[in-house]
C-alpha positions as CSV (number, residue, x, y, z in Angstrom):
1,X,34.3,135.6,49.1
2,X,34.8,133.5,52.0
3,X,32.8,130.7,52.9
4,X,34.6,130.3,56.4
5,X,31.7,130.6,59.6
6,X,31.0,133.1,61.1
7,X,32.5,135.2,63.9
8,X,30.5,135.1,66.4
9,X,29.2,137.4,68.9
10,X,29.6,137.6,72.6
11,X,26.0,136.4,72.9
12,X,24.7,134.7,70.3
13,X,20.4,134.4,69.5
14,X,18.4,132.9,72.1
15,X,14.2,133.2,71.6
16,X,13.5,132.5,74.7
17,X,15.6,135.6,75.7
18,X,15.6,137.9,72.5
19,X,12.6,137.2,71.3
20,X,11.2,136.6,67.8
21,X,12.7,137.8,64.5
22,X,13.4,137.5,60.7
23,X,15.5,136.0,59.3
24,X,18.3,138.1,56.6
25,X,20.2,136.3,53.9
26,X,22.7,138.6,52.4
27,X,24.6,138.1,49.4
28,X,27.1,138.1,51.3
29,X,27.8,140.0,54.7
30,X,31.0,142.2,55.6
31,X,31.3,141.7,59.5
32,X,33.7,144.1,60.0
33,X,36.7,141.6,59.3
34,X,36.1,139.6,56.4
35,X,33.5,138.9,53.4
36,X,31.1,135.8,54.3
37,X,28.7,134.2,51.5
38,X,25.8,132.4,52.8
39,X,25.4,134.3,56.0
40,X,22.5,134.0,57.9
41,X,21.1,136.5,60.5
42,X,18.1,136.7,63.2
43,X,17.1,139.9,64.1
44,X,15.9,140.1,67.4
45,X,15.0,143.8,68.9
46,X,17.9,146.2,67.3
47,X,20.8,143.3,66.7
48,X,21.5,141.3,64.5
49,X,22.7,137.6,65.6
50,X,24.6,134.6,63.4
51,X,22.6,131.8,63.3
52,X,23.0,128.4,61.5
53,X,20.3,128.7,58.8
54,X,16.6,130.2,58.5
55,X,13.8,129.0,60.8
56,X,9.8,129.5,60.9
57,X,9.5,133.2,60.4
58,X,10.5,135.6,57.4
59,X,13.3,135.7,55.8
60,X,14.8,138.6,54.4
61,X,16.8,137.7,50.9
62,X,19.0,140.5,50.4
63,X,20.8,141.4,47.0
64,X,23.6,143.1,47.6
65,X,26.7,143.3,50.5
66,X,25.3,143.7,54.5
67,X,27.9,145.6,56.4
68,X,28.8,147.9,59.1
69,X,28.2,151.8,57.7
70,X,31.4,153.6,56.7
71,X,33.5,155.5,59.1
72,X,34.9,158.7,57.5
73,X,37.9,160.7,59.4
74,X,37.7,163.9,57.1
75,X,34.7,165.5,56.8
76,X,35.1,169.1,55.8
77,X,31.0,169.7,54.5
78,X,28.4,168.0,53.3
79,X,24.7,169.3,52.6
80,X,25.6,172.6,51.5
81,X,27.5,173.3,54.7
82,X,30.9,174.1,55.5
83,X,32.2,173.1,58.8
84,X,34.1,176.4,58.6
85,X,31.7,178.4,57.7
86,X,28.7,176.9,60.2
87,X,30.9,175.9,63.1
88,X,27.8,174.5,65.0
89,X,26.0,171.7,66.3
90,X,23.4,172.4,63.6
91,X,26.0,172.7,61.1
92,X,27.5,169.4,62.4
93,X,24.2,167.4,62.7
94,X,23.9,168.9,59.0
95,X,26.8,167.6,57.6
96,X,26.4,164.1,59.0
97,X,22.7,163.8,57.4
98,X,23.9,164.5,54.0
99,X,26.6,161.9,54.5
100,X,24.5,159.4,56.1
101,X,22.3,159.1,53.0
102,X,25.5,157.6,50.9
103,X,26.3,154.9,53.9
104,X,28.5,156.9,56.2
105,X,27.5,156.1,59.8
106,X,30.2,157.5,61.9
107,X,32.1,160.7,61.3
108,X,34.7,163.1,62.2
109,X,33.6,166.5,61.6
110,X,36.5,168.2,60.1
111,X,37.9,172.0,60.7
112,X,40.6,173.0,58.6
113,X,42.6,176.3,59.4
114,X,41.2,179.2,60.8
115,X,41.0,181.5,63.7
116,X,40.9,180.2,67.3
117,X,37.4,181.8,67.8
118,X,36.1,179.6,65.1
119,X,37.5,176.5,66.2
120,X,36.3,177.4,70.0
121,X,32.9,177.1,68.3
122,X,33.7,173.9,66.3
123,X,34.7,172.5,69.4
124,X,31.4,174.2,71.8
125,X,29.3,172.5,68.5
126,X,31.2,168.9,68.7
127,X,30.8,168.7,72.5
128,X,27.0,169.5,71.9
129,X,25.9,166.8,69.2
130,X,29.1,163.8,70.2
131,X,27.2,160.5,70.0
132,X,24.6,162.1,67.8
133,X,23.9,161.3,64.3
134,X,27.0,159.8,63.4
135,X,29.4,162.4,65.2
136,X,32.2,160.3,67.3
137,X,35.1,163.2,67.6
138,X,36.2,166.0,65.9
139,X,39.0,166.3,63.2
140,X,41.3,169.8,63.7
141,X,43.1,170.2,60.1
142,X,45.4,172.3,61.1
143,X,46.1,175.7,61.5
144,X,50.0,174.0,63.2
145,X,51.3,173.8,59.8
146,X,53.6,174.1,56.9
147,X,53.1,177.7,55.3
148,X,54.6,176.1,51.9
149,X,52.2,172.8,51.7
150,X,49.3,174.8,53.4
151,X,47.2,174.3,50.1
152,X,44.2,176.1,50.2
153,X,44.4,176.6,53.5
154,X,44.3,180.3,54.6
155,X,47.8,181.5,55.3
156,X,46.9,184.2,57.9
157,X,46.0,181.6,59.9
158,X,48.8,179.8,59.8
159,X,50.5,179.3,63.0
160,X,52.8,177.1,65.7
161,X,50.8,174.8,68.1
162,X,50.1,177.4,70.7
163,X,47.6,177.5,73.7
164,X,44.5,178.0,72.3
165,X,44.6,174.8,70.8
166,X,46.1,172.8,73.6
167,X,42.8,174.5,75.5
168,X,39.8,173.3,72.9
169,X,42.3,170.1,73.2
170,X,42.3,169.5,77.0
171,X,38.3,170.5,77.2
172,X,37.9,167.9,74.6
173,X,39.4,165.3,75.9
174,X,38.7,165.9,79.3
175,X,34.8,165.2,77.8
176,X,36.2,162.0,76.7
177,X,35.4,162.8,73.0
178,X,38.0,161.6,70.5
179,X,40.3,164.1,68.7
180,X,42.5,164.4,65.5
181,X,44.9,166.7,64.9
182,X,46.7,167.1,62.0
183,X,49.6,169.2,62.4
184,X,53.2,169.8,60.7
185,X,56.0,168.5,62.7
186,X,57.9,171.5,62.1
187,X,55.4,173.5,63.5
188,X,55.7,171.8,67.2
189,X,58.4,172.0,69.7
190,X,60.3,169.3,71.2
191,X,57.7,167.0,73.6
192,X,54.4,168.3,72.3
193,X,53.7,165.7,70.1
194,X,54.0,163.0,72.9
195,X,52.3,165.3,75.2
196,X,48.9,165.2,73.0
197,X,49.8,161.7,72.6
198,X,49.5,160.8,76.3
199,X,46.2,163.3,76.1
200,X,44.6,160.4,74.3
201,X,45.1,162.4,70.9
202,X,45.2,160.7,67.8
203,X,47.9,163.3,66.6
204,X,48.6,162.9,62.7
205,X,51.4,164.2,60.4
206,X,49.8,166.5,57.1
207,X,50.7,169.5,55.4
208,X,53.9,169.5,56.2
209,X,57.3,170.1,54.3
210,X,59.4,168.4,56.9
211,X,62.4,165.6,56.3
212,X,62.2,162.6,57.0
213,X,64.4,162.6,60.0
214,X,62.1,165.1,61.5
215,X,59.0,162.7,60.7
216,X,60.6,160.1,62.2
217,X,61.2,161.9,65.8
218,X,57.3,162.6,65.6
219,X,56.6,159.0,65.4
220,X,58.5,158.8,68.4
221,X,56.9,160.6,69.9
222,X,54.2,159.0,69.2
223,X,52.2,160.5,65.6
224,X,49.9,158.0,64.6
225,X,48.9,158.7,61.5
226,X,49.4,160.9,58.3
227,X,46.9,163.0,56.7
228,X,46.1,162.6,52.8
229,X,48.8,160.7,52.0
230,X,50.9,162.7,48.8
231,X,49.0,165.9,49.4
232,X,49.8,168.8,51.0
233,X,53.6,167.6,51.9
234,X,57.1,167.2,50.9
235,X,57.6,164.1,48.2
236,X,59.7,161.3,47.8
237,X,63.4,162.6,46.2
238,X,66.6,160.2,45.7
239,X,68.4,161.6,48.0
240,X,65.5,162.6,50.6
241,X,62.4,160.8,51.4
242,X,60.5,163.8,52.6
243,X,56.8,163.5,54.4
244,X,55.4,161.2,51.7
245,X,58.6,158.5,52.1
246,X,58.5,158.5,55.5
247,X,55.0,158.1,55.9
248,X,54.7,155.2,53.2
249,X,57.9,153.2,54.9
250,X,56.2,153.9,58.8
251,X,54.2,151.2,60.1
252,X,51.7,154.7,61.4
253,X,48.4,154.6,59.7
254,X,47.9,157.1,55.9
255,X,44.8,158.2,55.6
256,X,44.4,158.7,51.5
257,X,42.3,160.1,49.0
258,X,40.9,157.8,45.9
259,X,38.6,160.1,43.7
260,X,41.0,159.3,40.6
261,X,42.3,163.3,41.0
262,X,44.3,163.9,44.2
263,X,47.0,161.3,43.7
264,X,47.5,159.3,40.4
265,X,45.9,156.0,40.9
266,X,49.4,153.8,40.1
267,X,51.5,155.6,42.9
268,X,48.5,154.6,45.4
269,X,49.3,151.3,44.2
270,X,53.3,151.3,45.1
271,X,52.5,152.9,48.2
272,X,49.7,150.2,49.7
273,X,51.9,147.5,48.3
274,X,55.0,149.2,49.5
275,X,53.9,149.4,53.7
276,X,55.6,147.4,56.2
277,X,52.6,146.3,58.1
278,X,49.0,145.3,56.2
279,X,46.2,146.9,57.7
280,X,47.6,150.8,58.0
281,X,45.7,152.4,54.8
282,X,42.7,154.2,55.7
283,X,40.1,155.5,53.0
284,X,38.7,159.7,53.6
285,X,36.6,161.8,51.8
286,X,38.3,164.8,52.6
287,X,34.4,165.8,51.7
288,X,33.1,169.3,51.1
289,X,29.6,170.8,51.0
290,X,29.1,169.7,47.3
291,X,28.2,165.9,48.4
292,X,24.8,165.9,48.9
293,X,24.7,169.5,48.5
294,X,25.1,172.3,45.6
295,X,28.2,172.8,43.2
296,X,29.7,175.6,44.5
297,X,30.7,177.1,48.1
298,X,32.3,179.8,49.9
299,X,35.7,178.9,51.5
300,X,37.8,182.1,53.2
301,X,35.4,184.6,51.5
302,X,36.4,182.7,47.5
303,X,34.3,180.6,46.0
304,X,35.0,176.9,45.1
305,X,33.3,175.6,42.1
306,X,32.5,172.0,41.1
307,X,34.1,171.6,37.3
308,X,34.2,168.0,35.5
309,X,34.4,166.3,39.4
310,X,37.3,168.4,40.6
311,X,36.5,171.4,43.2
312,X,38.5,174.3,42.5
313,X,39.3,178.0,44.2
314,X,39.7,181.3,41.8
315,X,43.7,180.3,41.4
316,X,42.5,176.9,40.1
317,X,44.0,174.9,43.4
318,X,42.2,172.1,44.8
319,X,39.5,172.5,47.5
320,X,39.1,169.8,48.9
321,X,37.2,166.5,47.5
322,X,33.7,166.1,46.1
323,X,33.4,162.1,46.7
324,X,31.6,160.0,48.7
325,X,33.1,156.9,50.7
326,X,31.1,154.7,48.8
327,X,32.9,156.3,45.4
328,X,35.9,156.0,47.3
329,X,35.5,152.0,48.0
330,X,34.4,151.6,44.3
331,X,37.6,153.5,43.1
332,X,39.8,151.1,45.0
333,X,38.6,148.4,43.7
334,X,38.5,149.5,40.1
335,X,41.3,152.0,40.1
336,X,44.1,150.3,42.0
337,X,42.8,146.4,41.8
338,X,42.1,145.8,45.6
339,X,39.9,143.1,46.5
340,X,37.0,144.6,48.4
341,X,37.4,143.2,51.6
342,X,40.3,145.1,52.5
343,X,38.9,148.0,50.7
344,X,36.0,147.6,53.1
345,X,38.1,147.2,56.1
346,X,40.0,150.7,54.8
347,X,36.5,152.4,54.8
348,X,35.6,150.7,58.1
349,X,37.7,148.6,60.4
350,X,40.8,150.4,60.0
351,X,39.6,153.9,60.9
352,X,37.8,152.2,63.8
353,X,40.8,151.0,65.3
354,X,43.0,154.0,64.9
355,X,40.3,155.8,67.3
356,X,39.8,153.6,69.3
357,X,35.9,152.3,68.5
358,X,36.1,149.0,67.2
359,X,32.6,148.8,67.9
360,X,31.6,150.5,64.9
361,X,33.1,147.8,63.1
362,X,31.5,144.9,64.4
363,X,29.0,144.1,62.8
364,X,27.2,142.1,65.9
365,X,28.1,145.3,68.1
366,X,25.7,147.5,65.7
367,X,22.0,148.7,66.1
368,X,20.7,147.1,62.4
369,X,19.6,150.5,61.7
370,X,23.8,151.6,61.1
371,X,24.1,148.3,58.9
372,X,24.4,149.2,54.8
373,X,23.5,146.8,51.8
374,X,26.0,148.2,49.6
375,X,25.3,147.0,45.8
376,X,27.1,144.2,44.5
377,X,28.1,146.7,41.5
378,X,29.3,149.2,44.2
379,X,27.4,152.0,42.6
380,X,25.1,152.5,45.1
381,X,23.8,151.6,48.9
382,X,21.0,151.6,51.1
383,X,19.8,151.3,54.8
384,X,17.4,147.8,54.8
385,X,16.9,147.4,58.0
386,X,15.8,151.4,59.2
387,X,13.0,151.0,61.5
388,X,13.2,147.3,62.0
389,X,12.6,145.6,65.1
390,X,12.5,141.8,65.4
């Protein structure tokens, strides 16, 4: 850990102005950036502000990592509840609670394939509850995708980028809330991409069975991003690099999953030491309703069961993810050998900057009550400072 100073604020602690306050003494303090040892922090109303070392007052000695919450861009369920399945601002609110309690702070509720009534009410709930318990956008998974790397993804649903969506698209942005849409490129026609683009859309590449050549036009037209890197898209071959080259050589953001099950733990590891530019990896859940919730849901009228960690549909496919973000950081350390700064800035600053809020990652931008003391064993985290006011 670094024992550099300390980034500091626009507006640093004044008493006179803020106020009185205690004093925190992490461990060692994540401020959105870097790791810090022998931080020390005044809290004065809601913020937290750097300050050279503890003065009369209490101080707060803190075992474990102070940080920004984690910001999670997939979010299919949580709770018991299935975005699908309870496309509503109840539903929504739901889901963030049960997510909130293992550290996430910000979220994208996530709706993956279905009709365009039910994603007119995932879009009616988002606008309802946006800047509410976590919720900063909304995630649409789909249904503009590849019928062969659909996954469990309901193929009757499956369809070109048509004008329904660009509708629920234009209301939402014209809300200013923040949208991703994962999509197929082959499922687009020429100029649509960089149409959404200009919309302010954070438009990402994902269960798609396209070439490379085709990825690459999307990225010029502007894609940002790719969806669960290795899953749900066409692989790497000698003589073809498919989704999974392309996105790995791009300099676009990969969002991946690390629950040791949905991608083999050493091809992670080419493919983060691999990219072109540092910075681009981005941790998801790619949650369902089994975190903080019960084993077993329905999805499209089947039931998904939780067996030895993986969830599972009556074929036996994969359904999804039951991990937290906090598993997921833990995983990257252990499983791939990342140092946990920039495993933290994965599950934090990176997703912040690909939508555009890199507020959530500062750590002197933050009400205390979205800051995390995550255990220095990684195993489990807390909210100190919930209900503190200096």
């Amino acid at each position: 850990m670094s024992a550099k100073a300390i980034t500091r604020p626009p507006v640093e602690w004044d008493k006179a102005r803020h106020g009185p306050g205690a004093y925190l003494m992490p461990d060692a303090l994540f401020d959105g950036q870097a790791l810090r040892s022998g931080a020390c922090l005044r809290i004065a109303g809601n913020r937290a502000f750097p300050c050279e070392s503890a003065g009369e007052g209490p101080v707060w000695r803190l075992p474990g990592i102070l940080s920004p919450g984690f910001i999670d861009l997939q979010v299919n369920g949580g709770g018991g509840v299935l975005f699908n399945s309870q496309p509503t601002a109840e539903g929504a609110l739901a889901i963030a609670r049960a997510h909130r309690t293992t550290g996430t702070t910000a979220l994208l509720p996530t709706l993956i394939t279905d009709a365009a009534e039910v994603m007119e009410q995932a879009v009616d709930a988002v606008v309802q509850t946006y800047g509410s318990g976590g919720i900063i956008g909304i995630h649409l998974e789909g249904p503009h995708i590849s019928a062969a790397r659909r996954g469990t993804h309901a193929l009757g649903h499956v369809r070109p980028l048509d004008a329904p969506t660009l509708r629920q698209v234009d209301r939402l942005r014209s809300e200013g809330i923040s949208v991703m849409l994962t999509l197929a490129p082959e499922a687009c026609a020429p100029g649509q991409i960089s149409a959404l683009v200009d919309q302010g859309v954070v438009v990402a590449i994902g269960h798609s069975d396209a070439t490379a050549d085709l990825v690459r036009r999307a990225l010029g037209e502007g894609a940002q991003c790719f969806t669960h890197l290795f899953n749900a898209m066409s692989q790497m071959q000698n003589r073809e690099a498919g989704v999974t080259g392309a996105a790995i050589n791009s300099q676009a953001y990969c969002s991946f999953i690390c629950d040791g099950i949905h991608v083999a733990p050493e091809m992670l590891q080419v493919a983060i030491r691999a990219r072109p530019v540092p910075e681009r990896m981005i941790l998801v859940s790619d949650a369902m309703p089994t975190v903080a919730g019960p084993d077993r849901f329905d999805l499209y009228g089947q039931t998904v069961v939780l067996r030895d960690g993986r969830l599972v549909n009556a074929e036996g496919a994969l359904a999804g993810a039951h991990v937290t973000m906090l598993q997921s950081v833990r995983n990257t350390v252990e499983l791939l050998g990342r140092g946990l700064d920039e495993v933290l800035r994965m599950a934090i600053a990176n997703p912040a900057k690909l939508m555009g809020r890199k507020d959530l990652a500062d750590v002197w931008a933050l009400s205390v009550e979205d800051m995390i003391l995550i255990a220095n064993d990684l195993k489990s985290c807390t909210f100190p400072l919930a209900g503190v006011r200096g």
